[in-house]
DOTOR-225605 format. One line per field, with one value per residue (C-alpha): x, z, y; residue in three letters. Coordinates in nm, 3 decimals. Example, Ala and Ser with C-alpha at 12.3 -4.5 7.8 and 13.67 -1.06 7.14 Angstrom:
# DOTOR-225605
px <- 1.230  1.367
pz <- 0.780  0.714
py <- -0.450  -0.106
r <- ALA  SER
***
This chain:
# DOTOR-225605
px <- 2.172  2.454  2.645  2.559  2.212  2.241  2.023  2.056  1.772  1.587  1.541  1.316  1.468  1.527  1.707  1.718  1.345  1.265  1.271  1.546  1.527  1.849  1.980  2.177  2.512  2.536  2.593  2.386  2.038  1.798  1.536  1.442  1.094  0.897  0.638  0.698  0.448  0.577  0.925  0.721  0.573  0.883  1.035  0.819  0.788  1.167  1.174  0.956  1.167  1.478  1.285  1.469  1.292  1.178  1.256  1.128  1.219  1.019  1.177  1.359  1.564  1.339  1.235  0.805  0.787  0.963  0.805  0.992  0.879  1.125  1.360  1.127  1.171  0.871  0.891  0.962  0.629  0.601
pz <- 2.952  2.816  2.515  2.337  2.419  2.242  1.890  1.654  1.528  1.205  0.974  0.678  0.430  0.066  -0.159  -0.473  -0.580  -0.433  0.008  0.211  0.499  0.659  1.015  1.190  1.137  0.833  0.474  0.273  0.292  0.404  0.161  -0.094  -0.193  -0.430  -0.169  0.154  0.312  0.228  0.366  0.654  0.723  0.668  0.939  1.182  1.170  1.181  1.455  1.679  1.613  1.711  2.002  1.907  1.747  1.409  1.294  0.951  0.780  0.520  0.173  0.288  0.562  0.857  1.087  1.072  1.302  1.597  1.736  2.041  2.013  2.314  2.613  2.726  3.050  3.245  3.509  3.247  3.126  2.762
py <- -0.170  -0.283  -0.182  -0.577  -0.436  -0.071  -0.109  0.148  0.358  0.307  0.589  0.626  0.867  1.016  0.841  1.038  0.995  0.706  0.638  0.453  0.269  0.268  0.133  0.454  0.444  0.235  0.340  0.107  0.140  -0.207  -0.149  0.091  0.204  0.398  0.505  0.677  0.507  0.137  0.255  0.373  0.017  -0.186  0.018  0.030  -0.381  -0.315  -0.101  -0.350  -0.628  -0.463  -0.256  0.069  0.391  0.446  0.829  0.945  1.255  1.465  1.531  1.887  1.666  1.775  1.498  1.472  1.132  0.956  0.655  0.430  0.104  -0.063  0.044  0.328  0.439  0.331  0.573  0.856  1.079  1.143
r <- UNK  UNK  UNK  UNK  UNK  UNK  UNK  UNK  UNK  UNK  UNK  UNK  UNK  UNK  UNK  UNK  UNK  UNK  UNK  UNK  UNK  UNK  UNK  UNK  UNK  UNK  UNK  UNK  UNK  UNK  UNK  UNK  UNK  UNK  UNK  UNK  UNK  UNK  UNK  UNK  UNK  UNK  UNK  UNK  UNK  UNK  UNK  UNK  UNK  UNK  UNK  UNK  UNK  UNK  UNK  UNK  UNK  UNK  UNK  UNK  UNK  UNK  UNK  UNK  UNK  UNK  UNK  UNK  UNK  UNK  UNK  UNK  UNK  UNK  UNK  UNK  UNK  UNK
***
């Protein structure tokens, strides 16, 4: 793969009350949402389009989800 090829993660996170979608790497979030689980389903259509993983973390910071949805390994278990 090359490094044209390299997509960045999406992350679902806080933002003050509210939840952040944000693109690794990048300051300003995408979107921001009132419900977790909206934030949650912009970034997993996201995440498909740009075949990359979607990470989500709870409110303390820890992650709770990873999902890859492109450049898996095919020969890799897991």
């Amino acid at each position: 793969m090359s490094k044209e090829e390299v997509t960045k993660n999406v992350w679902v996170t806080t933002h003050g009350e509210q939840w952040a979608v944000k693109i690794a790497g990048e300051e300003k979030p995408l979107k921001i949402f009132d419900r977790k689980d909206d934030a949650l389903e912009f970034a997993k259509e996201r995440a498909k389009k740009e075949k990359t993983e979607l990470i989500s973390q709870k409110r303390d910071g820890k992650i709770n989800l990873k999902n890859s949805y492109g450049h898996d390994d095919p020969y890799k278990k897991g």
